[in-house]
C-alpha positions in Angstrom: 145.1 146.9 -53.4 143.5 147.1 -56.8 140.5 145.2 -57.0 139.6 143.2 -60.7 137.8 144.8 -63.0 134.0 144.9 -62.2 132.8 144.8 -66.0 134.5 141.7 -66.3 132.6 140.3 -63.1 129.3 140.8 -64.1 129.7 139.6 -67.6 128.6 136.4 -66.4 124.8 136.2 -66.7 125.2 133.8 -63.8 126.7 136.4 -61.7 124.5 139.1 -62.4 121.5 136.7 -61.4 123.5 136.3 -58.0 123.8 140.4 -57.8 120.0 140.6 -58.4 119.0 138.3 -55.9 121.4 140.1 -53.6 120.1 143.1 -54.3 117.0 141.8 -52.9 118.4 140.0 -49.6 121.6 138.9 -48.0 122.0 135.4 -48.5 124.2 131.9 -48.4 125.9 129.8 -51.0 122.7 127.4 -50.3 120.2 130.0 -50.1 121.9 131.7 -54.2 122.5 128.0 -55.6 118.4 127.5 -55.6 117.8 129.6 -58.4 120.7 128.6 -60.3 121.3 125.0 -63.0 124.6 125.0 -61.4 126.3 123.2 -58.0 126.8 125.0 -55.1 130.3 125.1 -55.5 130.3 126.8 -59.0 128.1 129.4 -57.1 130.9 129.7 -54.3 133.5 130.4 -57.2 131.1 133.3 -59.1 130.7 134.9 -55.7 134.6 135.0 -54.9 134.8 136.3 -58.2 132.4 139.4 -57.3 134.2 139.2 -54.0 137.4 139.9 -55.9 135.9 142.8 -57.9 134.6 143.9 -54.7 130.8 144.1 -55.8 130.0 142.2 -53.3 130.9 141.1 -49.0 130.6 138.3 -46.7 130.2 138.0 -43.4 130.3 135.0 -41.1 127.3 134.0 -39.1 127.7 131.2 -37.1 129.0 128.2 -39.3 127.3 130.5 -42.4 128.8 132.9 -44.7 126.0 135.1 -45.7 127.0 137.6 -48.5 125.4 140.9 -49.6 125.7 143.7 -52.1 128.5 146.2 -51.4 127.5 149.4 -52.5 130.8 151.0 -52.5 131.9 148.5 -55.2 130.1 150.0 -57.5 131.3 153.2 -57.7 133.8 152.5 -60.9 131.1 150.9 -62.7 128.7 154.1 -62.1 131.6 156.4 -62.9 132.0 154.9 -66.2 128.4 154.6 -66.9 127.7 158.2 -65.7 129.7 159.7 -68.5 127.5 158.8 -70.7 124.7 160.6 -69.0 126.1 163.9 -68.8 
């Protein structure tokens, strides 16, 4: 299944704030929505969206979804960007 284009993804500076405080943690909807002017549920729909690009996964914890960077998911964006290096 082809996954959304990552670039698009993170051309929300709301969702790159999410990706850098899940760089530093795992975390919930609650824990991301802190840090943000927006409601919880807008938070919910800018992680499906990195969900969708596959940047990055949740897992259930109880009655919690905690979510997390995926690494793998970021392999088109460094391919890209790595051109440019070589």
């Amino acid at each position: 299944m082809a996954h959304p284009d990552p670039f698009a993804a993170i051309a929300d500076p709301n969702r790159r704030f999410l990706l850098e405080e899940l760089r530093r943690a795992p975390r919930t909807v609650n824990e991301l929505s802190q840090g943000l002017p927006i409601s919880r549920p807008a938070v919910s729909q800018h992680l499906k969206a990195l969900l969708d690009s596959n940047l990055v996964s949740v897992k259930a914890e109880g009655t919690k979804r905690v979510y997390a960077i995926n690494a793998r998911g970021f392999d088109r964006l460094n391919l890209w960007l790595d051109q440019f290096w070589s």
